[in-house]
C-alpha positions, 0 to 999 in steps of 0.5 A, a space after each residue: 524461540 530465538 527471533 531471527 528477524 531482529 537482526 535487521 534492527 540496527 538498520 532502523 535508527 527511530 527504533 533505538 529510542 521509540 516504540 514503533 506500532 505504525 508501519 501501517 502509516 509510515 514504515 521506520 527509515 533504513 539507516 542506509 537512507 540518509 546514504 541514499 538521499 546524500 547519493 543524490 544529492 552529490 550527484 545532481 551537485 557533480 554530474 548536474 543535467 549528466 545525471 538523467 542519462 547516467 542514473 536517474 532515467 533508469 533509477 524508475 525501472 530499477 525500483 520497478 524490478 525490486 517491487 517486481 520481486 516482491 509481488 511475483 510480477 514479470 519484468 517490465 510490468 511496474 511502472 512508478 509514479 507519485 502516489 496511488 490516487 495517480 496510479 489509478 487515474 492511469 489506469 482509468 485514462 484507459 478506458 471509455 465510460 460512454 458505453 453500456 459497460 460503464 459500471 466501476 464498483 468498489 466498497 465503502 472500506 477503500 482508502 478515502 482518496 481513491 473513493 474521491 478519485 472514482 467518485 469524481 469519474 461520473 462527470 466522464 459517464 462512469 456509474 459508481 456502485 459503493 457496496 456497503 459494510 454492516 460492521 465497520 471491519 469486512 465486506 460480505 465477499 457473496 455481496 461485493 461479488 453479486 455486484 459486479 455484473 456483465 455492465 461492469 467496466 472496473 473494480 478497484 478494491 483494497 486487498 487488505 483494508 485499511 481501517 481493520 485489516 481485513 483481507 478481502 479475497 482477491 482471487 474470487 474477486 478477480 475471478 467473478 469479474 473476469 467471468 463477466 469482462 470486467 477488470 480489477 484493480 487491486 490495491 496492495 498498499 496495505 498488504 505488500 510488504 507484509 501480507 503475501 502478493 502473487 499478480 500472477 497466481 491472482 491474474 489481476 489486471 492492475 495492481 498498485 500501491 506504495 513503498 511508504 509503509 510496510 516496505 518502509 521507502 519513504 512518501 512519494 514513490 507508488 507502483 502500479 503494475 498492468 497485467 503484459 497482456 493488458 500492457 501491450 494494447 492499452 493506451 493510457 491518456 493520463 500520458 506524459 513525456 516519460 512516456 513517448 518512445 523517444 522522449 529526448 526528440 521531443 516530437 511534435 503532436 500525438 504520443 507514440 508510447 513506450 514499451 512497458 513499463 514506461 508507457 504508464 509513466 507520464 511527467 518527469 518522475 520523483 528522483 529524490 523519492 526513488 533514491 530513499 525507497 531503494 534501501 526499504 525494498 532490499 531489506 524486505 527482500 533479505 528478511 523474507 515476505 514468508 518470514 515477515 507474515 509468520 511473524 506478523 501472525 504471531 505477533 497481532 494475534 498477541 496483541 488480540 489477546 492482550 487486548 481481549 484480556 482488558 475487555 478492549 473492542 477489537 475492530 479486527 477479524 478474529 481469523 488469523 487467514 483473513 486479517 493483515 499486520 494491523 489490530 484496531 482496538 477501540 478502548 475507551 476513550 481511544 483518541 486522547 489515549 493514542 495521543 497521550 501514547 504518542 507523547 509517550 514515544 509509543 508511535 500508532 495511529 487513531 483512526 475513526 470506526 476504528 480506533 487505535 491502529 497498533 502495527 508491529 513489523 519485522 524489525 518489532 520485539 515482543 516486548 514492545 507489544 507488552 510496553 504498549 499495551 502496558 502504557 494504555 493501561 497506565 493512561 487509561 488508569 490516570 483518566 480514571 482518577 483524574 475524573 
């Protein structure tokens, strides 16, 4: 069956001359990229100071409406900033952990930052609950749920974890703690771009992530999207001047916030970042989210089988509903073989408990699946009679 989805190929420069399985980490470059970033800089060189008032101040809200599209958001619910870590410290910045409900429970599969960020919330009074995995790859849902309880403030949570590509299920999540008062932030950095996202079919209350990877936008541009009804009586105090209602008056004293989704902005934004993160966005959207995971599906179960047929461990969840666009194989002597793959041009990653992350994306062939796996084989064979 023809693979309609290769025809956005020769936009992704890297792809002509490398194996690209890692857009688990880093989403290839758009070529119209280069375009955008060369945009910016003719424009900070020939409109200087005019370009905040004829460009970049609605460059942020602009990006904001791509991501919107993509995650089935109301207008005016993403606001950008750097980086996750930063999207969940406003999102905690509006709350108070010196009352009864004071709990923030998460798992210990969360991306390692966002676990120091939380963690380091117990000096404000918030009582961190970390539910443990037994397996390396998923949480028991019925455990997560069981600790979420009525003393419960916040459950900041991976949709689909980083390590295995387990997707948890967000909706009993947000579900269980609605039901006892408590309010889940989800991150989707992980799952946007390559695994279906519906805030509103979920009505999660906070959801962030980042264009880097599956929405191939380049570092430094993160969305955090806050439910409208949560975004008209919250008051965020990880605050900024982007976020005042006459931020150009530069009034004395306390804030007087915007209307969302500046309001969950703060200091002055990364223009350079919003430009690259434009072309990654536009692209997803032709190519189509339902699209993508069709393909996705296809394409990690084929690498499954492939790496079963080696007798390779594969540290990712068998069911094709309940994993993401990433298979971990732990081969042998899995590190030194992702380095010699990278030597290679056969771009993954390694990471610990979880082994080789090999990630193909829409604008992946089949055969580079086959190339892969044939080069570990290879690498594998040469250890063998080298010792």
């Amino acid at each position: 069956m023809p693979d309609g989805l290769l025809r956005f190929r020769p936009e992704f420069p890297i792809l002509a001359n490398s194996t690209y399985l890692i857009s688990n980490s880093l989403g290839a470059m758009p070529r119209a990229t280069q375009q955008a970033m060369n945009e910016y800089a003719e424009v900070w060189a020939t409109r200087g100071v005019r370009a905040w008032e004829e460009t970049w101040w609605m460059l942020g809200h602009e990006v904001g409406g791509l991501i919107e599209g993509l995650m089935n958001a109301e207008p005016n619910t993403i606001s950008l900033h750097q980086n996750v870590t930063q999207c969940e410290a406003v999102v905690a910045s509006c709350f108070d952990f010196s009352g009864k409900r004071n709990k923030v429970v998460y798992t210990d599969m969360n991306f390692p930052s966002v676990m120091y960020f939380w963690e380091a919330q117990r000096s404000f009074g918030a009582r961190v609950h970390m539910v443990p995995t037994d397996d390396g790859i998923h949480i028991p849902t019925e455990r997560l749920l069981a600790a979420i309880d009525e003393e419960t403030l916040l459950v900041p949570v991976s949709h689909v974890i980083f390590r295995s590509a387990y997707i948890n299920d967000a909706k009993a999540i947000v579900a269980r703690a609605h039901r006892v008062g408590a309010h889940v932030v989800l991150d989707t950095f992980q799952s946007l771009g390559t695994v279906p996202v519906d805030v509103r079919a979920l009505n999660v209350d906070f959801a962030c992530g980042g264009v880097l990877k599956w929405l191939c936008g380049g570092p430094g541009t993160a969305y955090l999207y806050v439910r409208p009804d949560l975004g008209k009586k919250l008051q965020p105090r990880f605050t900024g001047w982007v976020a005042h209602d006459k931020p150009f008056h530069f009034e004395i004293g306390p804030i007087k916030y915007a209307e969302p989704p500046y309001k969950f902005m703060n200091g002055t934004p990364n223009v350079p970042a919003l430009y690259a993160a434009r072309p990654g966005l536009k692209i997803i959207g032709a190519a189509g989210l339902d699209n993508i995971r069709a393909k996705s599906k296809r394409q990690v179960a084929k690498l499954i089988e492939l790496a079963d047929a080696r007798g390779w461990k594969v540290n990712t969840p068998r069911d094709p509903e309940k994993r993401g666009g990433t298979v971990s194989i732990d081969m042998p002597n899995s590190k030194e073989v992702c380095a010699e793959l990278l030597k290679r041009d056969v771009l993954v990653d390694w990471r610990p408990k979880a082994g080789v992350r090999m990630s193909p994306h829409f604008y992946t062939s089949d055969q580079e699946i086959e190339t892969a796996i044939a080069a570990v084989e290879e690498i594998l064979s040469g250890m063998a009679v080298a010792r």
